[in-house]
N, CA, C and O of each residue as an XYZ file, in Angstrom:
644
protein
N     -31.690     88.454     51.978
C     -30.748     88.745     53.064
C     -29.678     89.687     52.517
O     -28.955     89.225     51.634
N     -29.454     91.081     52.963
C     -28.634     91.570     52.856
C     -27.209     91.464     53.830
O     -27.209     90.723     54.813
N     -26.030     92.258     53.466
C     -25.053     92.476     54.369
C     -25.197     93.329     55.836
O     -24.583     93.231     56.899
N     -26.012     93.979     55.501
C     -26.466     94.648     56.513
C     -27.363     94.186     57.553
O     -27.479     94.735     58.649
N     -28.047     93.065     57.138
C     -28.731     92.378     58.337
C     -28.366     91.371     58.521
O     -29.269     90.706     59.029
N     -27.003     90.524     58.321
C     -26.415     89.709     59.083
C     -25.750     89.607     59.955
O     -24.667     90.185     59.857
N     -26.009     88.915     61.110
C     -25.392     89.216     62.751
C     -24.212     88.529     62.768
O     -23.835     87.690     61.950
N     -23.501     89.028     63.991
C     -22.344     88.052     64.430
C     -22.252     87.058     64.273
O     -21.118     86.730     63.924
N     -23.149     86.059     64.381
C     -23.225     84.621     64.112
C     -22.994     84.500     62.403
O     -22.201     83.736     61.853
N     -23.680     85.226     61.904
C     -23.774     84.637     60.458
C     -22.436     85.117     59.831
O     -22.064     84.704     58.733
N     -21.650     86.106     60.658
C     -20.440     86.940     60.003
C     -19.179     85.789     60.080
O     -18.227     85.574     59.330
N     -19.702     85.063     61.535
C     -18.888     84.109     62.287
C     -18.640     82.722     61.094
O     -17.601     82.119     60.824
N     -19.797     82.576     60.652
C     -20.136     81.315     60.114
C     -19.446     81.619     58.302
O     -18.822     80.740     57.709
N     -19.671     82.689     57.831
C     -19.059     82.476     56.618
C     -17.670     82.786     56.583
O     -17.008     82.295     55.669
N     -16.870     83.845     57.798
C     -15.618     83.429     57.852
C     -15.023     82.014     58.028
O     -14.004     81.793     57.373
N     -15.382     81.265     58.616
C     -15.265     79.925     58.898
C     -15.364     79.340     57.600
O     -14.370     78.763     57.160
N     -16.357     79.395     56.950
C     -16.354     78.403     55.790
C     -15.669     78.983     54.989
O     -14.885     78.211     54.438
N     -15.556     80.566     54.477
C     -14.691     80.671     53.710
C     -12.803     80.005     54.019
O     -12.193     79.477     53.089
N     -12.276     80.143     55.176
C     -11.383     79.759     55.598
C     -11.262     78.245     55.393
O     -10.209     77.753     54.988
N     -12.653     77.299     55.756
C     -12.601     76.051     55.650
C     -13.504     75.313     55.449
O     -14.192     74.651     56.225
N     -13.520     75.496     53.629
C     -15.121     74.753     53.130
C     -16.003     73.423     53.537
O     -17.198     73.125     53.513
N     -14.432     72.608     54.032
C     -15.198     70.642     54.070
C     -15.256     71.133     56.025
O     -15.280     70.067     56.640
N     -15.270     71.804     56.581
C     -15.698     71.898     58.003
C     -17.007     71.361     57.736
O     -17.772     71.650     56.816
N     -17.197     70.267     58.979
C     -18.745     69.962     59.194
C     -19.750     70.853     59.574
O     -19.486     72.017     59.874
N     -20.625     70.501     59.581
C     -21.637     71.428     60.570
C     -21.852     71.720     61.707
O     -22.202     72.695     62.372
N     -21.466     70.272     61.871
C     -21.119     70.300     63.912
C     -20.244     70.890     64.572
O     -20.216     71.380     65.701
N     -19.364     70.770     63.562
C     -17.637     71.516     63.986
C     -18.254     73.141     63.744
O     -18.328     73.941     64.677
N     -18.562     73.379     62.707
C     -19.222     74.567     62.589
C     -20.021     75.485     63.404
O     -20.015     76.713     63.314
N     -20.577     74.904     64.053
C     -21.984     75.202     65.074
C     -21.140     75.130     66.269
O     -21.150     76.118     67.004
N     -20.466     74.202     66.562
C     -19.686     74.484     67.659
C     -18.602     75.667     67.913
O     -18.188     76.287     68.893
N     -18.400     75.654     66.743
C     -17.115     77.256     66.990
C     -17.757     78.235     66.906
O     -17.317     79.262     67.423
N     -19.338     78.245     66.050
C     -20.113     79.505     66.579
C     -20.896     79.791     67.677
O     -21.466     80.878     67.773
N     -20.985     78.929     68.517
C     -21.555     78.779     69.866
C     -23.225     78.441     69.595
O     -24.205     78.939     70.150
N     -23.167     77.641     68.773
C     -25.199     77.378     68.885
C     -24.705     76.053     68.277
O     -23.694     75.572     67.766
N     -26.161     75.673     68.661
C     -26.281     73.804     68.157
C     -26.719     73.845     66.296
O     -27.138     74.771     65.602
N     -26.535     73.039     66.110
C     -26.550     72.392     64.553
C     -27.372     72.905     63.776
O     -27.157     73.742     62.900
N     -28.744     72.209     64.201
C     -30.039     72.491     63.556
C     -29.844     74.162     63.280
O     -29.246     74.533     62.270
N     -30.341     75.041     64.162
C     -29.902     76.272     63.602
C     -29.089     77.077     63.170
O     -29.307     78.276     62.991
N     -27.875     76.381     62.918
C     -26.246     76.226     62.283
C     -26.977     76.364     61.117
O     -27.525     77.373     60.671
N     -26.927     75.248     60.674
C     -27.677     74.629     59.400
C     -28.822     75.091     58.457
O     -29.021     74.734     57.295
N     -29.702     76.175     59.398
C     -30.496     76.650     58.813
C     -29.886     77.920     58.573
O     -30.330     78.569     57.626
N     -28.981     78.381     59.230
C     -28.433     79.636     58.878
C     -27.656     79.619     57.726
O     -27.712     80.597     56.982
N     -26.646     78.288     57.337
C     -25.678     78.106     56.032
C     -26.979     78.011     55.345
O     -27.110     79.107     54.801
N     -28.002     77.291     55.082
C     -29.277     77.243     53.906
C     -29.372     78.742     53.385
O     -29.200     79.177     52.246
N     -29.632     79.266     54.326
C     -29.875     80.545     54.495
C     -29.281     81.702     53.951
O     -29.864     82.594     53.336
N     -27.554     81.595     54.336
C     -26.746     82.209     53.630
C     -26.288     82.123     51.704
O     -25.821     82.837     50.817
N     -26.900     80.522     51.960
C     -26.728     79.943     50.512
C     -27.418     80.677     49.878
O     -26.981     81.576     49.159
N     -28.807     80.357     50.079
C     -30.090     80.989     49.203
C     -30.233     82.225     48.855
O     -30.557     82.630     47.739
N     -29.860     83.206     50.332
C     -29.257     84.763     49.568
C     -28.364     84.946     48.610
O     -28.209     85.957     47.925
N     -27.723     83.852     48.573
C     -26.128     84.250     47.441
C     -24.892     84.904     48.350
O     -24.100     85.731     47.899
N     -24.877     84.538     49.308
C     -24.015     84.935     50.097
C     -22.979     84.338     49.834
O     -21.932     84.822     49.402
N     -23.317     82.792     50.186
C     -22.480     81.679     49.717
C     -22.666     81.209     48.309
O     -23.796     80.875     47.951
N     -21.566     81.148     47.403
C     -21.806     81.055     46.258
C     -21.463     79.632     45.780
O     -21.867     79.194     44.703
N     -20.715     78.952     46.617
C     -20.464     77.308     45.959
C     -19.204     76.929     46.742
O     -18.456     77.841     47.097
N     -18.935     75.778     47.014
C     -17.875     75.465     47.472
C     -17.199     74.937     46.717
O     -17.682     74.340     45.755
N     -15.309     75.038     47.038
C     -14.945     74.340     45.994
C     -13.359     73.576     46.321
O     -12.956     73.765     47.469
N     -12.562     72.842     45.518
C     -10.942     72.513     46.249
C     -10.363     73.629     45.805
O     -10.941     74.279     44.935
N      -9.088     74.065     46.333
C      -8.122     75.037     45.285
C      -7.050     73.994     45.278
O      -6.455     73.545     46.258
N      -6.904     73.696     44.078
C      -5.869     72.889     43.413
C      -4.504     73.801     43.296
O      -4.423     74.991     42.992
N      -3.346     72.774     43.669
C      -2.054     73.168     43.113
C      -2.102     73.425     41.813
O      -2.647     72.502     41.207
N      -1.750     74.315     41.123
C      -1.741     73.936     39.687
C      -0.110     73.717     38.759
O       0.015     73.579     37.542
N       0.986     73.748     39.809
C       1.778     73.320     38.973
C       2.147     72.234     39.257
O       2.811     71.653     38.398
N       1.853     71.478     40.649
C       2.037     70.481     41.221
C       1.370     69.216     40.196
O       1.771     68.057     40.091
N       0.208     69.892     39.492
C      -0.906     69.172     38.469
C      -0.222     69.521     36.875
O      -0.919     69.220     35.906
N       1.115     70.142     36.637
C       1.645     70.677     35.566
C       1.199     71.634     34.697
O       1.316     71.441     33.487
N       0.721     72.602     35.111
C       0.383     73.918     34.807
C       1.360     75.038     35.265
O       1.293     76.053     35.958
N       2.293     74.373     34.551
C       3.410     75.506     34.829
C       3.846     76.949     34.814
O       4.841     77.446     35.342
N       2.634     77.676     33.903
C       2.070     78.986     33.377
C       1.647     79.400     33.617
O       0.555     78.849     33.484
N       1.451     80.790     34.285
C       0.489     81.552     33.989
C       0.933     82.860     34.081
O       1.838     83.479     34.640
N      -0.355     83.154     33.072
C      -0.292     84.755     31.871
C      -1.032     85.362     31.911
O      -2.065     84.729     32.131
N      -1.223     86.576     31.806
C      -2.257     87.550     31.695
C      -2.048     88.504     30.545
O      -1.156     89.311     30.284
N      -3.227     88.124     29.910
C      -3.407     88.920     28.620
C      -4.851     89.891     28.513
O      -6.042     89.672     28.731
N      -4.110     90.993     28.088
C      -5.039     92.345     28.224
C      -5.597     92.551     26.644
O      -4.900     92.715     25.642
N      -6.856     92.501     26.716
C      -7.381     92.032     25.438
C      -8.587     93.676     25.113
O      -9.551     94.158     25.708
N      -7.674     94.090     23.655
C      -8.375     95.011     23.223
C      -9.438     94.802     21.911
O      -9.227     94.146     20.890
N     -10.638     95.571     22.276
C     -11.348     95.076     21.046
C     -11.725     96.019     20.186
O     -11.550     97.220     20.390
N     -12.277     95.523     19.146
C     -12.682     96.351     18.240
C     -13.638     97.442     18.500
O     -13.417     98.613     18.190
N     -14.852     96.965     19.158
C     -16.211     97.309     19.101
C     -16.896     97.191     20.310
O     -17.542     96.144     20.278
N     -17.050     97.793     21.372
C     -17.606     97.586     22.424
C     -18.827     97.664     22.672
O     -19.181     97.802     23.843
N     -19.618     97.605     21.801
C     -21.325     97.450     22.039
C     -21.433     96.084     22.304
O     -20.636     95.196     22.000
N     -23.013     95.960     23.191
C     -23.136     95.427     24.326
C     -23.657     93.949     23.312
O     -23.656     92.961     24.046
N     -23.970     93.690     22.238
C     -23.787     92.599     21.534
C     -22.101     92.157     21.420
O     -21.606     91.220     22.045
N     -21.674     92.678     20.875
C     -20.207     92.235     20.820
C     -19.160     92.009     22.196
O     -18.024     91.535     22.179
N     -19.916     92.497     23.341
C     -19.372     92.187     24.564
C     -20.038     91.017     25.053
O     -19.482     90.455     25.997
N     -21.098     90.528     24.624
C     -21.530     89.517     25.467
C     -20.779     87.991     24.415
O     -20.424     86.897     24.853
N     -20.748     88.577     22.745
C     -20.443     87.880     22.422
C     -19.085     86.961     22.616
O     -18.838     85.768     22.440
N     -18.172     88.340     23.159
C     -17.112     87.683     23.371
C     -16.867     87.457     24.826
O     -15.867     86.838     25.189
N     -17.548     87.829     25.490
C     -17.902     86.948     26.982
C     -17.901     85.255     26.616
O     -17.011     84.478     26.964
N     -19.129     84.893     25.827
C     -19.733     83.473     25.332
C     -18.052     83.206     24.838
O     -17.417     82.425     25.547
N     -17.431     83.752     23.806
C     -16.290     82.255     23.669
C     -15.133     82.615     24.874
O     -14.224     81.787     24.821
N     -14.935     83.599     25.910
C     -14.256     83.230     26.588
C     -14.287     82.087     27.579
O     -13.372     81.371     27.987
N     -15.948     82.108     27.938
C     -16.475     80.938     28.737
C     -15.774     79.514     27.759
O     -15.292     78.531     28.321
N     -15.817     79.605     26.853
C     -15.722     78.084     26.102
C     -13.561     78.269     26.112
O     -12.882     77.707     25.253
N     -13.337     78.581     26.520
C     -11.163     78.564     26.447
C     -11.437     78.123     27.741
O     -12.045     78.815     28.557
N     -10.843     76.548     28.053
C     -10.362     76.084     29.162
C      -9.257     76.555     29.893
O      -9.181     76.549     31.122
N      -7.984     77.160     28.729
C      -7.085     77.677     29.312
C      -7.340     79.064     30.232
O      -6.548     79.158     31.170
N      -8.362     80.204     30.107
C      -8.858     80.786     30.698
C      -9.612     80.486     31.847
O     -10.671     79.876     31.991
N      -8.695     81.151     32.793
C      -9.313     81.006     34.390
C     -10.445     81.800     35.423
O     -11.413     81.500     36.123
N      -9.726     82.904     35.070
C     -10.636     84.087     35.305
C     -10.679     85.385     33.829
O      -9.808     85.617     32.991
N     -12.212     86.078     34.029
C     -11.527     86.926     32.589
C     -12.706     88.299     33.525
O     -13.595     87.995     34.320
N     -12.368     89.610     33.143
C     -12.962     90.651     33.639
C     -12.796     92.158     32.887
O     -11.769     92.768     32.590
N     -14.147     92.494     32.709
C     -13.854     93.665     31.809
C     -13.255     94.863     32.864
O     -13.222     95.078     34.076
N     -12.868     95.405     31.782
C     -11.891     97.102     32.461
C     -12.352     98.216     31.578
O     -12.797     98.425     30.449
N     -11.985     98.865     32.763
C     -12.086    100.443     32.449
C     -10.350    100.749     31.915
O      -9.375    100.125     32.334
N     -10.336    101.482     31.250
C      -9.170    102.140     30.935
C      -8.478    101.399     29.475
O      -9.158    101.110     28.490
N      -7.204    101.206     29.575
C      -6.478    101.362     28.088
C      -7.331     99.614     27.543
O      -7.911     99.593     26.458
N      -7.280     98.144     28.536
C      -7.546     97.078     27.597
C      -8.829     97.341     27.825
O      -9.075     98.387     28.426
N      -9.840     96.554     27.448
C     -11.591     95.601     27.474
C     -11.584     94.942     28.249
O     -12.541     95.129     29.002
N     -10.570     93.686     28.707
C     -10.873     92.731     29.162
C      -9.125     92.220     29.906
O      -8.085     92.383     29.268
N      -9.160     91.753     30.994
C      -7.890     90.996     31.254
C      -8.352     89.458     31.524
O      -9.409     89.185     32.094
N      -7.658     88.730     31.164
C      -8.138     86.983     31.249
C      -6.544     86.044     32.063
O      -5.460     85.867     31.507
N      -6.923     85.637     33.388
C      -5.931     84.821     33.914
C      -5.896     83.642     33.028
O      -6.919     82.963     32.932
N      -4.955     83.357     32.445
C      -4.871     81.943     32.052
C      -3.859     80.916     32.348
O      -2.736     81.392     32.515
N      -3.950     79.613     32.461
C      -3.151     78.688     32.828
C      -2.650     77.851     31.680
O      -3.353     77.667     30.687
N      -1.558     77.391     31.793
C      -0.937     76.763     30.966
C      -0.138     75.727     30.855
O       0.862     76.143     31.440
N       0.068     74.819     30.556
C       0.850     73.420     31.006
C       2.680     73.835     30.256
O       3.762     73.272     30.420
N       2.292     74.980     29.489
C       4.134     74.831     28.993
C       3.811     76.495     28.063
O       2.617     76.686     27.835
N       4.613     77.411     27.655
C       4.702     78.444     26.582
C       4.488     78.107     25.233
O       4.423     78.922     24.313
N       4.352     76.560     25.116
C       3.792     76.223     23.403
C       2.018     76.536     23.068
O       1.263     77.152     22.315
N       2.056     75.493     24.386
C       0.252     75.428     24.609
C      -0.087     76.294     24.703
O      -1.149     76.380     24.086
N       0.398     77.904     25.557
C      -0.207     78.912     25.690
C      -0.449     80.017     23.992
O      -1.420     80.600     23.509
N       1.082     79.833     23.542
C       0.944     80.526     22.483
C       0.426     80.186     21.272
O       0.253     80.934     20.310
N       0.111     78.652     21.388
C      -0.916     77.698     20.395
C      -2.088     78.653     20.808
O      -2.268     79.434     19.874
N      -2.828     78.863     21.685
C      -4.255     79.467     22.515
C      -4.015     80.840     21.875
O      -4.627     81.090     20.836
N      -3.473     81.435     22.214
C      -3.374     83.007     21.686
C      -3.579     82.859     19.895
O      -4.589     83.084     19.228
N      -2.478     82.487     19.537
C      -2.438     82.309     18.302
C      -3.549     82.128     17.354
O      -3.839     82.822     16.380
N      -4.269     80.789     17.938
C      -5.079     79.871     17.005
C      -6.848     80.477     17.926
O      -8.004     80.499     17.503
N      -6.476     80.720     18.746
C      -8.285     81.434     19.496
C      -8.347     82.816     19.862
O      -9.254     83.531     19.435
N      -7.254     83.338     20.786
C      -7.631     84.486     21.058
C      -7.151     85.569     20.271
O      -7.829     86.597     20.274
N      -6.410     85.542     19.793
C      -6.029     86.875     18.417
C      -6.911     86.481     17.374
O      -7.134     87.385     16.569
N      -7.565     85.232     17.116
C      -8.361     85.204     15.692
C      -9.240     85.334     16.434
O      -9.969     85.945     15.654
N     -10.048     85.245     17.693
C     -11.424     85.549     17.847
C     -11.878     86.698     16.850
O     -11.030     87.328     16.219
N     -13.500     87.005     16.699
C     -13.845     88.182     16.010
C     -13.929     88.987     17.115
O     -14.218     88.661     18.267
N     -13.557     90.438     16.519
C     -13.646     91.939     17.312
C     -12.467     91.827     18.390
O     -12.370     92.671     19.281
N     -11.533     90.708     18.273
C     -10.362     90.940     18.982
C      -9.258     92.525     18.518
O      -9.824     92.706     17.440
N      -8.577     93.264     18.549
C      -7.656     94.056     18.443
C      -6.859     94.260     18.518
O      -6.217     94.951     17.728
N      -6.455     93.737     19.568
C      -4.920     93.884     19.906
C      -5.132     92.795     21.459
O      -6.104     92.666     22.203
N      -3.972     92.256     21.480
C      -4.042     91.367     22.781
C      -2.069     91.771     23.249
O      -1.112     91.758     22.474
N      -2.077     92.053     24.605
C      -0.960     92.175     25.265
C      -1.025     90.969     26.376
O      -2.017     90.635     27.023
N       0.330     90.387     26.429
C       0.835     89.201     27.561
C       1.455     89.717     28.268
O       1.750     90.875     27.973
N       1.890     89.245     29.341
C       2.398     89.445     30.724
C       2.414     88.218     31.456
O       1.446     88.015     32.187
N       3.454     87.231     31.399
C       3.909     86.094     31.859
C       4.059     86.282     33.405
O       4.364     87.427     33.740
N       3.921     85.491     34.269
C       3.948     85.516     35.641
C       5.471     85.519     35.827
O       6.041     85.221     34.778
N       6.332     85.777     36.896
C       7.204     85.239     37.257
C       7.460     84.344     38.461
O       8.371     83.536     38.642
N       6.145     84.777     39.463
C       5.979     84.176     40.937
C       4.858     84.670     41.407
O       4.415     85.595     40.725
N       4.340     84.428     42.183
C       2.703     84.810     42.671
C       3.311     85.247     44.448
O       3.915     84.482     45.199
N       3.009     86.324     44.662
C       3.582     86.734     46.110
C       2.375     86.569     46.813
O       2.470     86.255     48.000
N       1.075     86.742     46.239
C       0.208     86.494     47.097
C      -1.458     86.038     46.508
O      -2.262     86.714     45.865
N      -1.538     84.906     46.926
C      -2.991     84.614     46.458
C      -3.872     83.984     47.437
O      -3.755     82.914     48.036
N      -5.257     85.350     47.487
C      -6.360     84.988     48.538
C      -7.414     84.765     48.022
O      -7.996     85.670     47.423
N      -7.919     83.555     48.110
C      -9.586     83.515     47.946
C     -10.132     83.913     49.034
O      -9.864     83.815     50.231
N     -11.204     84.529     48.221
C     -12.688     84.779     49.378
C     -12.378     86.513     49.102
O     -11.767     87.166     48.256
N     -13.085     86.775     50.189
C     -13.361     88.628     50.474
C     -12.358     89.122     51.634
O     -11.969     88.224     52.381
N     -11.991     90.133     51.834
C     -12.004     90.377     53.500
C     -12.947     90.423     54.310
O     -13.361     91.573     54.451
N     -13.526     89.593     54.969
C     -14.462     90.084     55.636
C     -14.446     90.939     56.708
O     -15.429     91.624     56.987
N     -13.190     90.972     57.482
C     -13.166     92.074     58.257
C     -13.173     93.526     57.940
O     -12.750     94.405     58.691
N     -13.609     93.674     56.948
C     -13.398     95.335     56.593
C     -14.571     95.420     56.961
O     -14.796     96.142     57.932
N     -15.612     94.762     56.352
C     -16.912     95.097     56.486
C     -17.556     94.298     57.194
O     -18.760     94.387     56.957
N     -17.145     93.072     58.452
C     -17.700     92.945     59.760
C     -17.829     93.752     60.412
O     -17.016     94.643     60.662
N     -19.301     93.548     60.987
C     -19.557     94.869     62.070
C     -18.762     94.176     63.636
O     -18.707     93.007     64.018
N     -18.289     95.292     64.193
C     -18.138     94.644     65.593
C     -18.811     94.038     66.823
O     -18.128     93.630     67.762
């Protein structure tokens, strides 16, 4: 299933869930104007393409004491495609890392990370991510406030009418 061959209904149905993952099916099917059963086969549906990629909660995170967060622009030594995957593999293993994504331009890599206090974070830098191998140089950038945070896509850019 591509983007291009999904109809109104199906455009209908993943705005909805993206907006509101624990919506039932019924509730679901009802705000898209068809009954269940083929509700249902359409979310299968969307799943199995990869449309839908997983559902999930979004947690408070300072409410949970994660009072931090930093973004560090991580330069490396060596950018061949062994040494990029390698250091893909231990970013996956840093819990404090939330999101991480390679770049074009001056860093390799930027990594959201969370943090319960500025000790814990600079324990993490310190003791994992500046000693990783083929690390180079790592730059921080402490949050001060988050003005805006959206999960999901727009989908209206690229809903058809």
């Amino acid at each position: 299933m591509v983007a291009a061959k999904l109809d109104k209904t199906d455009w209908q149905i993943l705005k909805i869930l993206q907006d509101s993952g624990r919506i039932t099916n019924v509730e679901l099917a009802r705000m898209v104007g068809i009954s269940a059963p083929p509700c249902l086969r359409r979310v299968r549906a969307l799943e199995q393409a990869g449309m839908i990629k997983g559902y999930r909660t979004i947690l408070a995170e300072k409410q949970l004491g994660f009072d931090l967060t930093v973004f560090a622009m991580v330069g490396l030594h060596n950018q061949s495609e062994a040494d990029l995957v390698a250091f893909e593999a231990l970013v996956n293993t840093w819990p404090l890392v939330r999101e991480a994504y390679m770049l074009s331009g001056e860093a390799d890599y930027i990594l959201k990370c969370v943090a319960p206090d500025l000790t814990v974070f600079q324990n993490f830098v310190i003791n994992d991510l500046t000693a990783a191998p083929n690390v180079d140089n790592v730059k921080t950038s402490l949050t001060i406030k988050c003005a805006k945070q959206e999960t999901g896509v727009p989908l209206e850019i690229v809903q058809p009418v």
